[in-house]
GUMIKOL-308614 format. One record per residue (C-alpha): residue in three letters; z, x, y. Coordinates in steps of 0.5 Angstrom, whole numbers, plus 500, padded with zeros to 3 digits. Each point is the difference from the previous one (the first is absolute). Layout:
% GUMIKOL-308614
@r->ALA | up->Z | east->X | north->Y
...
END
This chain:
% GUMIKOL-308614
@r->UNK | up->042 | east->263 | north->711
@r->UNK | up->505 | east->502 | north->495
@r->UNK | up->503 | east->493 | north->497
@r->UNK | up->509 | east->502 | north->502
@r->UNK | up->504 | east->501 | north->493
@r->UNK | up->504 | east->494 | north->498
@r->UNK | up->502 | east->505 | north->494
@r->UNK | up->508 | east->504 | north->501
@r->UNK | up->503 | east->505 | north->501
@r->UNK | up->502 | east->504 | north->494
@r->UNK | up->506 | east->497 | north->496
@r->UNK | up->505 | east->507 | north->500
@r->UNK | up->501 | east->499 | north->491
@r->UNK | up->506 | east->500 | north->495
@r->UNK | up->502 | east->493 | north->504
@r->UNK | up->505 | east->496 | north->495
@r->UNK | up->500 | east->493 | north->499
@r->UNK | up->505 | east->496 | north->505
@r->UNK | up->503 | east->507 | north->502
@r->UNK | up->493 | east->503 | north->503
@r->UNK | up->501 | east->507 | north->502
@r->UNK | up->508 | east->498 | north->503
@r->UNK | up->503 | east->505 | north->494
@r->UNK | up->495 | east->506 | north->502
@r->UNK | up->502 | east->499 | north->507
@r->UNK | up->508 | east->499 | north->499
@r->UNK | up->499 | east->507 | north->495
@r->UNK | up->497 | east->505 | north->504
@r->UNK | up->497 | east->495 | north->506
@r->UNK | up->498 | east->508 | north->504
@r->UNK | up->496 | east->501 | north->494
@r->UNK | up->497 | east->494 | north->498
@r->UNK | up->497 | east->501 | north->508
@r->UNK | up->497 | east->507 | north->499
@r->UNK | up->497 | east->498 | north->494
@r->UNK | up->496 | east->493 | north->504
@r->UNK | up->494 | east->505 | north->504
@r->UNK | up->498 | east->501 | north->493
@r->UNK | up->498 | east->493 | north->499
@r->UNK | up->496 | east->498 | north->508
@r->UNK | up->501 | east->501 | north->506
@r->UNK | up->502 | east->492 | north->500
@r->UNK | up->504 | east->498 | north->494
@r->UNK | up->504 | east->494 | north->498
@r->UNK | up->506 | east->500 | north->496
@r->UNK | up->504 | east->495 | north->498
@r->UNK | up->508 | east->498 | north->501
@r->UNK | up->502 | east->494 | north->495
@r->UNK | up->494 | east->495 | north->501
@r->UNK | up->499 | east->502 | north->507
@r->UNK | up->494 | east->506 | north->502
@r->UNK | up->500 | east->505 | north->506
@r->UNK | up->494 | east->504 | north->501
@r->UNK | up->502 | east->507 | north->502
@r->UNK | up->497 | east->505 | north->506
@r->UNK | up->500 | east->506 | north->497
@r->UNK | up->494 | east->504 | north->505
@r->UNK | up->502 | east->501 | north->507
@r->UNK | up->493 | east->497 | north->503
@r->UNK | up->503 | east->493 | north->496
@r->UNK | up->507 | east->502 | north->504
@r->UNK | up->497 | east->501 | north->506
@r->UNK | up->496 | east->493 | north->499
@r->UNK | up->508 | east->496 | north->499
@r->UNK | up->503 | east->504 | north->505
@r->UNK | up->495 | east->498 | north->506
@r->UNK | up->499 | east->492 | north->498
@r->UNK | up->508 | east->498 | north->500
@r->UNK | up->498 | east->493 | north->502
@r->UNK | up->495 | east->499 | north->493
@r->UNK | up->506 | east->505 | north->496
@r->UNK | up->506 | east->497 | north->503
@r->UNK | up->507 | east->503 | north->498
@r->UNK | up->502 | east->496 | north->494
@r->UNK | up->501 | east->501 | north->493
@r->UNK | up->505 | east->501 | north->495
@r->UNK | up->503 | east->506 | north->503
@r->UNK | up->500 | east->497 | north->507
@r->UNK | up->503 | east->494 | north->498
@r->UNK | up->505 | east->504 | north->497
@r->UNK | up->501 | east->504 | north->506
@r->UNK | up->501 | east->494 | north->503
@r->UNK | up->506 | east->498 | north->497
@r->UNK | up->504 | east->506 | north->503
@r->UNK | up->497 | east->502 | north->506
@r->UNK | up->498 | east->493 | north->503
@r->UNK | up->493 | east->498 | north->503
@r->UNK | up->500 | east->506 | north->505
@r->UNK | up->494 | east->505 | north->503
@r->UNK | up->500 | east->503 | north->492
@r->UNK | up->499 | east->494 | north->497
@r->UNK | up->497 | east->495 | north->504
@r->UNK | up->494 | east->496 | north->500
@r->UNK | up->494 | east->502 | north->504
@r->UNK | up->500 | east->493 | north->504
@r->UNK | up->508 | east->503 | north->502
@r->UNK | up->498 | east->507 | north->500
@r->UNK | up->496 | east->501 | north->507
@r->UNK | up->506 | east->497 | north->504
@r->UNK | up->506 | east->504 | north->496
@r->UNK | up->497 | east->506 | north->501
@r->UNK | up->499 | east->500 | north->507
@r->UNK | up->508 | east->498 | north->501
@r->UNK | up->502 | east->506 | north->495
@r->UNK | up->494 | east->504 | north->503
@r->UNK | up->505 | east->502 | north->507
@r->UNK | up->505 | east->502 | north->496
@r->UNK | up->496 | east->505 | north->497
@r->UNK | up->496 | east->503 | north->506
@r->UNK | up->500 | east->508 | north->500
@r->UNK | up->503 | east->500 | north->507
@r->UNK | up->506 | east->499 | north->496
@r->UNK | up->500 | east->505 | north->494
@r->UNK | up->504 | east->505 | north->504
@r->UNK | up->506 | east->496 | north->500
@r->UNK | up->499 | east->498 | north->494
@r->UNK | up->499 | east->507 | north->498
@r->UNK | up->507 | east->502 | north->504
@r->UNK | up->504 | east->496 | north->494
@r->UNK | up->496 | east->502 | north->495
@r->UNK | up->502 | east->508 | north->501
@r->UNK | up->507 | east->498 | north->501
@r->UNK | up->501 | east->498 | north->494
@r->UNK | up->496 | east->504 | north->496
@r->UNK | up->504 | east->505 | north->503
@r->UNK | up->506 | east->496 | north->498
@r->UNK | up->498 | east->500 | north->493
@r->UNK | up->498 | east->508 | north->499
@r->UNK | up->506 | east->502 | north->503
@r->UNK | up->504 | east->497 | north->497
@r->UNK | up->498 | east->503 | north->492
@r->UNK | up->504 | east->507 | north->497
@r->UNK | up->497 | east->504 | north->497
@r->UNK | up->499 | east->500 | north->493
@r->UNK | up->500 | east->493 | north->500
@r->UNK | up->497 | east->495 | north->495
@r->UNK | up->497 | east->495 | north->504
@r->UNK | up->496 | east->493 | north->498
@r->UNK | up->494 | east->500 | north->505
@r->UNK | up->498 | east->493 | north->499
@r->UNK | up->507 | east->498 | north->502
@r->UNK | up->501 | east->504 | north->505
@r->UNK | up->493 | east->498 | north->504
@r->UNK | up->502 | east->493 | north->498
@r->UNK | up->506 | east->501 | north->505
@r->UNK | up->497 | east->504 | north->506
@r->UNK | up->494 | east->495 | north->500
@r->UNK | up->504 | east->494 | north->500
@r->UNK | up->505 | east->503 | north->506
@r->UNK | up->493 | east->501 | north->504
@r->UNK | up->498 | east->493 | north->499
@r->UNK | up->506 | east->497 | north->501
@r->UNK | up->501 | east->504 | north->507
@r->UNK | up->492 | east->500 | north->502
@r->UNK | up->499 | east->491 | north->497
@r->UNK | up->508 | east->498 | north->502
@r->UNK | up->502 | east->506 | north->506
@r->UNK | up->506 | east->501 | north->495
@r->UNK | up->503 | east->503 | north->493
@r->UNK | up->501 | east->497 | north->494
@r->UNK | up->506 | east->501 | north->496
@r->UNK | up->500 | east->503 | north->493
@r->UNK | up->501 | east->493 | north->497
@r->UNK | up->494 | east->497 | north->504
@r->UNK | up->496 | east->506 | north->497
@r->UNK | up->502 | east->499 | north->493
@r->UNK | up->499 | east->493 | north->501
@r->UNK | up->492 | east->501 | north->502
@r->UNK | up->499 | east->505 | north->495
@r->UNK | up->503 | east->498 | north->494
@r->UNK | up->498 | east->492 | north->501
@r->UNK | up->492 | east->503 | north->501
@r->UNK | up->501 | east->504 | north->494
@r->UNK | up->501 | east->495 | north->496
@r->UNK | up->494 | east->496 | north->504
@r->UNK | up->495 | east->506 | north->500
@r->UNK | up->501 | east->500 | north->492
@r->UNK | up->500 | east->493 | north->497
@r->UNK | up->495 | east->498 | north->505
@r->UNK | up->494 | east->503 | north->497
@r->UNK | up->502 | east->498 | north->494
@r->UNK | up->500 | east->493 | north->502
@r->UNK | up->494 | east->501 | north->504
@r->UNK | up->498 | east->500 | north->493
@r->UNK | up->504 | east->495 | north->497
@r->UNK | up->497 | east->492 | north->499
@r->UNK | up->503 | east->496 | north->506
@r->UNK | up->505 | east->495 | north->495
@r->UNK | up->502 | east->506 | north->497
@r->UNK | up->502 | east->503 | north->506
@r->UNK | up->504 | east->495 | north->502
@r->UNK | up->504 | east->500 | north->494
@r->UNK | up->507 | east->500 | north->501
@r->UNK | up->500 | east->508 | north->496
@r->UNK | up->505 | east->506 | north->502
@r->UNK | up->494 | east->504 | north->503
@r->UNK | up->499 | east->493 | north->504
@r->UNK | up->505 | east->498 | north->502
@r->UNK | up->502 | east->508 | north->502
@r->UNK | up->494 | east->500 | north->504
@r->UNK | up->501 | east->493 | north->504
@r->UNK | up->507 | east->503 | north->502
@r->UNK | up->497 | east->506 | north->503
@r->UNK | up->496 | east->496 | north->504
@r->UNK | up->506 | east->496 | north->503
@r->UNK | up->503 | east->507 | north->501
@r->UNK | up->495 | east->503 | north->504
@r->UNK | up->499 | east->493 | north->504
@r->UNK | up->507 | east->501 | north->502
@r->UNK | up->501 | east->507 | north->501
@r->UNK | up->494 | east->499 | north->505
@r->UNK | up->501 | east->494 | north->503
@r->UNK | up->509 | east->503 | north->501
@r->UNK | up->497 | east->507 | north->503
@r->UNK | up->495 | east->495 | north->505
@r->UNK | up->505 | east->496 | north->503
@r->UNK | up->505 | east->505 | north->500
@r->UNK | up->494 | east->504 | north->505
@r->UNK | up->498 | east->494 | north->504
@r->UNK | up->504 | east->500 | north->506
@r->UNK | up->502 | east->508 | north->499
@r->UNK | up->493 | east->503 | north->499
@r->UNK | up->497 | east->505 | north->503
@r->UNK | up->495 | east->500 | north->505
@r->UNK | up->495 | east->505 | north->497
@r->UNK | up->501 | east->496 | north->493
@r->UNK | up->494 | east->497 | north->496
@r->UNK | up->504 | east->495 | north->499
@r->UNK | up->501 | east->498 | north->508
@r->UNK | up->493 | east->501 | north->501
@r->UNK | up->498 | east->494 | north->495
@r->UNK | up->505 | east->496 | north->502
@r->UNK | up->498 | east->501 | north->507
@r->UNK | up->493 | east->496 | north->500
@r->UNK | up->505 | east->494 | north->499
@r->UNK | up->498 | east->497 | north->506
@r->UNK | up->492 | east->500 | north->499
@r->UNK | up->498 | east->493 | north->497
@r->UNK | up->497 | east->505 | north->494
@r->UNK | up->506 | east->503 | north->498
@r->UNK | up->504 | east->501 | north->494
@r->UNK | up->504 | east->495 | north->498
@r->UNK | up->507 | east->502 | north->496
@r->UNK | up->497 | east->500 | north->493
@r->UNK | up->495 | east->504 | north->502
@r->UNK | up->503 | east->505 | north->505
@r->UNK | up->505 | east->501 | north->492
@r->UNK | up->494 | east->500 | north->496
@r->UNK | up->497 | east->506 | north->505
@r->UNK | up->507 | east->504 | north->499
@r->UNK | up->501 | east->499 | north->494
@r->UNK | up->492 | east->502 | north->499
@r->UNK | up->502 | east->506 | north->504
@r->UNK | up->506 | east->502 | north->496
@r->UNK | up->498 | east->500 | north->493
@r->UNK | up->493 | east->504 | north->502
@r->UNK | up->504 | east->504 | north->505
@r->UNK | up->505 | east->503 | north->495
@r->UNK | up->497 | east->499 | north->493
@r->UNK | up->493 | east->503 | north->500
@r->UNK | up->502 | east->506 | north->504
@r->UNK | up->506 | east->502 | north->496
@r->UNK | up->496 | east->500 | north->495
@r->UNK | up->494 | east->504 | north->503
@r->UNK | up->506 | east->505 | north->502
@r->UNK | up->503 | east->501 | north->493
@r->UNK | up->493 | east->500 | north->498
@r->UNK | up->499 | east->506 | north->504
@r->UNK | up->507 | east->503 | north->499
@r->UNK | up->498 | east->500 | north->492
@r->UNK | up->493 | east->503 | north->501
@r->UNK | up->503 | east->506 | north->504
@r->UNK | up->506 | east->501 | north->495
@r->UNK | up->494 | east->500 | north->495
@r->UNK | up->495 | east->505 | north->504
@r->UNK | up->504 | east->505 | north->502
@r->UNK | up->494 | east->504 | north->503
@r->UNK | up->498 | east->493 | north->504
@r->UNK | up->508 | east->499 | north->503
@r->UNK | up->500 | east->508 | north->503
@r->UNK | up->494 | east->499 | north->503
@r->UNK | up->503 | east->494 | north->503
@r->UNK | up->505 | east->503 | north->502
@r->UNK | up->497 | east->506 | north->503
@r->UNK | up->497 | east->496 | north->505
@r->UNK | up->505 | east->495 | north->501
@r->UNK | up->504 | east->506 | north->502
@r->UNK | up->495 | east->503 | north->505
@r->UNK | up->500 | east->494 | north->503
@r->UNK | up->508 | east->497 | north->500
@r->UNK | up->504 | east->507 | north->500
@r->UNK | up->505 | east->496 | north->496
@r->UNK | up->501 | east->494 | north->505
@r->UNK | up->498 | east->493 | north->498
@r->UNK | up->493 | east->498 | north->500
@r->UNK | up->498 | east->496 | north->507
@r->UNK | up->494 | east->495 | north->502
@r->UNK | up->497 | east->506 | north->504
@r->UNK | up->500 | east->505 | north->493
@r->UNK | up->496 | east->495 | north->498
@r->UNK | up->492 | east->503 | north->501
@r->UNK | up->503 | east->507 | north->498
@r->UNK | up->503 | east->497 | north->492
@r->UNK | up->493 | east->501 | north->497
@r->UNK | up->502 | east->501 | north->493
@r->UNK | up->506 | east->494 | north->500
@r->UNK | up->494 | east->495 | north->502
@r->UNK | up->496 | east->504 | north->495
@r->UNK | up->506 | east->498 | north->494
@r->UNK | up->502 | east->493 | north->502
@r->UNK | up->493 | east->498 | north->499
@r->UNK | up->499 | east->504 | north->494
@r->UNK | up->506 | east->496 | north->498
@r->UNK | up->498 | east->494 | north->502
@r->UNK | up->492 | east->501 | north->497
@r->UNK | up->505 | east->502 | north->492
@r->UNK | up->504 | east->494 | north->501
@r->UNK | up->499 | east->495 | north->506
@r->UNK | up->506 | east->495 | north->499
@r->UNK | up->496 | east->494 | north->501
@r->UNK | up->496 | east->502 | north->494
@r->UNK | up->497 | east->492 | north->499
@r->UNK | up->498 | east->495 | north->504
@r->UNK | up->497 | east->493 | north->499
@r->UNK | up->495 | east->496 | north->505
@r->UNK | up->497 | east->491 | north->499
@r->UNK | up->493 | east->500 | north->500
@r->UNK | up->499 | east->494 | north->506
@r->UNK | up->494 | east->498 | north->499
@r->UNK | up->493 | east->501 | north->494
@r->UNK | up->498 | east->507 | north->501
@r->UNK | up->497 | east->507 | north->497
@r->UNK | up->503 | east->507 | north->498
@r->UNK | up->495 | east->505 | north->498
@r->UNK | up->495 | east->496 | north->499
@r->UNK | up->505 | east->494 | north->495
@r->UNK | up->502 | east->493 | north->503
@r->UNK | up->507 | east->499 | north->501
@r->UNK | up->502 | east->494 | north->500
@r->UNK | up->505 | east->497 | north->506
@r->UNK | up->507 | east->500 | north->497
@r->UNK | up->499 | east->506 | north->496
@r->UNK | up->506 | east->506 | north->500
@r->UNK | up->498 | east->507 | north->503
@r->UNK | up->504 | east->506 | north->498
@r->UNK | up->499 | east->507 | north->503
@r->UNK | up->504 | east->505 | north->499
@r->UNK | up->501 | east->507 | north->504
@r->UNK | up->502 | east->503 | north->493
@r->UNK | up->493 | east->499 | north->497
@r->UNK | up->496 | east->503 | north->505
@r->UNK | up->505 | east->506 | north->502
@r->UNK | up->500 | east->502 | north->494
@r->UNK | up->492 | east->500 | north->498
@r->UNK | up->497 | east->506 | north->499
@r->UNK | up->494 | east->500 | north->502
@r->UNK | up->503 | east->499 | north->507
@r->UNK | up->506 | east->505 | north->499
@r->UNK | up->499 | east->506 | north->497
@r->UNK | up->506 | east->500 | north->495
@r->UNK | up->502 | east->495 | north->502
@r->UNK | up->507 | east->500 | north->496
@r->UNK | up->502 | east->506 | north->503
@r->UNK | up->504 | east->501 | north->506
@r->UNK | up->496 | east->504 | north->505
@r->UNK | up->502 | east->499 | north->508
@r->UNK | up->495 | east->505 | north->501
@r->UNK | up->494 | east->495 | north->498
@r->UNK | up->501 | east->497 | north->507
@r->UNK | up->497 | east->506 | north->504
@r->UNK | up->494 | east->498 | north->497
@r->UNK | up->496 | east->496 | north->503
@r->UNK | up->496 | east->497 | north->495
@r->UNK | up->507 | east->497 | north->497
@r->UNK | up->499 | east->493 | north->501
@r->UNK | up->505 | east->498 | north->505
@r->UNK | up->498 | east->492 | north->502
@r->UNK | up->501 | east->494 | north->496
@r->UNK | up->492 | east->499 | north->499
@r->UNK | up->500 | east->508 | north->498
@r->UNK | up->506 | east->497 | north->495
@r->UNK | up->506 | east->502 | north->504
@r->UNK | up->505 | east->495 | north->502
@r->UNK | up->507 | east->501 | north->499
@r->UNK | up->501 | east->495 | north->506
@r->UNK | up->495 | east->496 | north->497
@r->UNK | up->495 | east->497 | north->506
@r->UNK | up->495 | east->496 | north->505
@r->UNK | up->504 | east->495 | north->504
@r->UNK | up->506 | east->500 | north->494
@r->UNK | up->501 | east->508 | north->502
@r->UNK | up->507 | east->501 | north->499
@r->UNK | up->504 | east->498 | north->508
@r->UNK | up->504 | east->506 | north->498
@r->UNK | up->497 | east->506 | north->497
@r->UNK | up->500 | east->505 | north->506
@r->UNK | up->507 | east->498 | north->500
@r->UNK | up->501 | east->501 | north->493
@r->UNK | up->496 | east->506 | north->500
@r->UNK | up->504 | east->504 | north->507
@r->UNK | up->507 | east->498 | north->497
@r->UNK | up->497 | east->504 | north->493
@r->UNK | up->497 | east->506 | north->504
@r->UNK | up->508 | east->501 | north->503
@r->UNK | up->504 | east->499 | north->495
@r->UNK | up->495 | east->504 | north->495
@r->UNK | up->499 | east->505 | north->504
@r->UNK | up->508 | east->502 | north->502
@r->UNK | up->502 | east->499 | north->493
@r->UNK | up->494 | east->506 | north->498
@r->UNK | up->502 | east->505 | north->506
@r->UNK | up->509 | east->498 | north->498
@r->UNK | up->499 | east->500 | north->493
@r->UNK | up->497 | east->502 | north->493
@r->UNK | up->500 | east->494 | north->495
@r->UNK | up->500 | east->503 | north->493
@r->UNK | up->498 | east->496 | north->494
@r->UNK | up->506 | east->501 | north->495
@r->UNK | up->495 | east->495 | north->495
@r->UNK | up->494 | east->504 | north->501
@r->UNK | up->498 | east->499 | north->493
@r->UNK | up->500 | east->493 | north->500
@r->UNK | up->494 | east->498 | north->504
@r->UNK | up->500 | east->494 | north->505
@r->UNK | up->497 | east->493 | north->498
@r->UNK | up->500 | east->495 | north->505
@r->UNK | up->503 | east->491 | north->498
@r->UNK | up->495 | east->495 | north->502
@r->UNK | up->503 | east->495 | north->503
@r->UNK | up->499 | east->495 | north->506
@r->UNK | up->500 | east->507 | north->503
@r->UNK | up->499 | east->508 | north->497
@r->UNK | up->506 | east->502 | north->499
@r->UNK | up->503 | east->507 | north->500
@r->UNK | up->506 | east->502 | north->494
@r->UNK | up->507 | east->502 | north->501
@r->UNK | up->499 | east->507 | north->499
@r->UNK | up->506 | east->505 | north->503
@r->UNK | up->497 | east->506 | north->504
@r->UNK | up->504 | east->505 | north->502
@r->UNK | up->500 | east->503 | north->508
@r->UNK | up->501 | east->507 | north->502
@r->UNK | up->501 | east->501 | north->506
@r->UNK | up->494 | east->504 | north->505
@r->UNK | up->504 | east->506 | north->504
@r->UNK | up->498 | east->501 | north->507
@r->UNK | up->501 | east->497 | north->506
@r->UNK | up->503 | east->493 | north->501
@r->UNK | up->501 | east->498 | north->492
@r->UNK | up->507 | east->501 | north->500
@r->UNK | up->503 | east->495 | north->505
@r->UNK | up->504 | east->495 | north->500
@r->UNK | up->497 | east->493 | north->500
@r->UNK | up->498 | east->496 | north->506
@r->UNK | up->503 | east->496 | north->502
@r->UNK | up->499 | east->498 | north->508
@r->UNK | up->498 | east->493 | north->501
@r->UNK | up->494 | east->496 | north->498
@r->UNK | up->494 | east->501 | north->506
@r->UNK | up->500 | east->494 | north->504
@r->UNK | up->493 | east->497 | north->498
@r->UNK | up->496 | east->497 | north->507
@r->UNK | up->494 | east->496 | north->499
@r->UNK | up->493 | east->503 | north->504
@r->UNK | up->498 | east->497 | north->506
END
């Protein structure tokens, strides 16, 4: 019998002293991350005087995302995480995340996606009627808003004001982009009392505030169909949320909720305005099927191509590019020990951009997924939702919400690129995020299109029996 290696992963080259690979990573981090299955399956990189060994194969991967009790949330990113999204279901340890997830779990149960999905089109039929044509519109800031008003009504049963949006938005602006620098930031230096430092702890408070303001307000007023009415209700049973936890859970819900799908829209709505050919295709269908009215739940089997360019867009630029795990205990990957106390790094943008696992895998091709060879499962090197127990709570929420309001933007309007020369690049932050780049909206003839905005009540959301 073979002795097991004590030797290590390979060292990925060109670390500096002191700074290690942190200035490669700060200048061009999607860069430095496609470059890393060259050296390994299994490498070490090396931020400050600190090391992390990186999954760059999705069998690896498949090993982290099943054992999250030796590969536990944790890391540099995590803890960062952690300070403005607090110790809810997405950044929990495993011994709390068991527990968590089945209090969350009813809240997200399918029987209740149809309700859910009511507001979800309401709201898209809002937004896309209330564009004129010719308009320049910045998609990003227009997904932002129609997904926080989705998230307020479904989370809180209510409506958030312009103010309380602006607030979110602009308080996880700052967040989402001095995170991960700080992430690679060396502790004490990040507690200096620095510009950017102190910018980035009022924006905490701001965030704190905001959500916390919008919880009271909602407590004794909620809806009975409300996420947060169905966390609220475990109260009584002796393993229920206490408060801090029931805001950690809210506050988990509405930085996911709101950022990552706005992003994967304005994703989406970039990309189309990009590929004209791929946007009339989207809209032939979306036509068929809708006729110029809202996209509802029961559209949903019947948007084939919509499913097909969220999941391309996801593939491209999965907005939680980067994750990082704790090793609990002495253990081995491809055949090298890791150490207990050891950082993982696994990132979605490595394996969905690896050629040998998508065929040219820089290009955008929604078309690829009708392939059945097109991996589509995180141990295939598919996981925008990441997976295993840690599996996003929320992913067939976000995924229907994107379908609806994808869907009746394609059949309503045509997005043109008025920067068509300029080609896309995403920022890497604590999430991919999408440029501020003008589209200009046409307006689709046909039936439907040219009325006035919805405006009827919001649909009363009722919890399933």
């Amino acid at each position: 019998m073979s002795k097991p290696t004590t030797r290590q992963p390979p060292l990925v080259p060109d670390a500096l002293p002191v700074l290690g690979h942190a200035a490669q990573i700060l200048r061009d981090p999607l860069g430095f991350l496609t470059s890393l299955p060259n050296y390994g399956d299994l490498v070490r990189i090396k931020i400050g005087r600190q090391q992390a060994y990186v999954v760059c194969h999705p069998d690896l991967l498949a090993e982290v995302l099943l054992d999250d009790r030796s590969f536990d949330k944790g890391g540099p990113l995590i803890e960062k995480a952690r300070e403005f999204v607090g110790n809810g279901l997405a950044a929990c340890p495993h011994r709390e995340h068991r527990r968590q997830r089945r209090l969350v779990q009813p809240a997200f149960h399918r029987g209740r996606l149809p309700a859910y999905a009511a507001v979800m089109s309401k709201h898209a039929d809002v937004m896309t009627s209330s564009w004129k044509n010719g308009q320049d519109i910045f998609p990003v800031e227009e997904m932002y808003r129609v997904t926080a008003n989705v998230i307020a009504a479904t989370l809180f049963g209510t409506r958030m004001t312009d103010a309380e949006v602006t607030e979110i938005r602009q308080a996880m602006g700052v967040l989402v982009a001095n995170g991960f620098r700080q992430m690679l930031t060396p502790g004490p230096l990040a507690k200096l009392p620095t510009p950017a430092n102190r910018k980035y702890a009022h924006a905490k408070r701001i965030l704190f505030t905001t959500v916390r303001r919008i919880i009271e307000r909602q407590r004794n007023a909620r809806s009975d169909g409300s996420i947060l009415a169905a966390l609220l209700e475990s109260r009584g049973e002796d393993d229920a949320f206490c408060e801090t936890e029931i805001y950690d859970q809210v506050l988990s819900l509405l930085v996911a909720g709101i950022e990552t799908t706005a992003y994967v829209l304005t994703w989406c709505c970039l990309l189309l305005a990009h590929h004209p050919q791929c946007q009339e295709r989207l809209h032939v269908e979306s036509r068929a099927v809708l006729g110029g009215r809202v996209a509802t739940w029961e559209d949903l089997p019947r948007l084939k191509s919509a499913d097909r360019v969220l999941t391309e867009a996801l593939r491209l630029y999965p907005p939680g590019w980067l994750f990082t795990r704790t090793v609990t205990r002495d253990t081995r990957l491809s055949g090298y020990p890791v150490p207990a106390g050891s950082t993982i790094v696994f990132s979605q943008y490595i394996l969905h951009h690896r050629s040998d696992l998508f065929v040219h895998p820089e290009d955008f091709d929604p078309d690829r997924w009708l392939s059945p060879s097109t991996p589509c499962r995180p141990r295939d090197g598919f996981f925008p939702f990441s997976g295993g127990a840690r599996q996003c709570i929320g992913n067939n929420f976000a995924f229907t919400e994107a379908t609806l309001v994808l869907a009746t933007i394609a059949d309503r309007w045509r997005l043109q690129d008025c920067e068509s020369h300029r080609p896309i690049h995403p920022v890497a932050r604590i999430v991919l995020v999408p440029p501020k780049r003008p589209l200009r909206v046409h307006r689709r003839p046909g039936p439907g299109v040219d009325n006035e905005p919805n405006n009827h009540e919001q649909p009363e959301l009722r919890l399933e029996s």
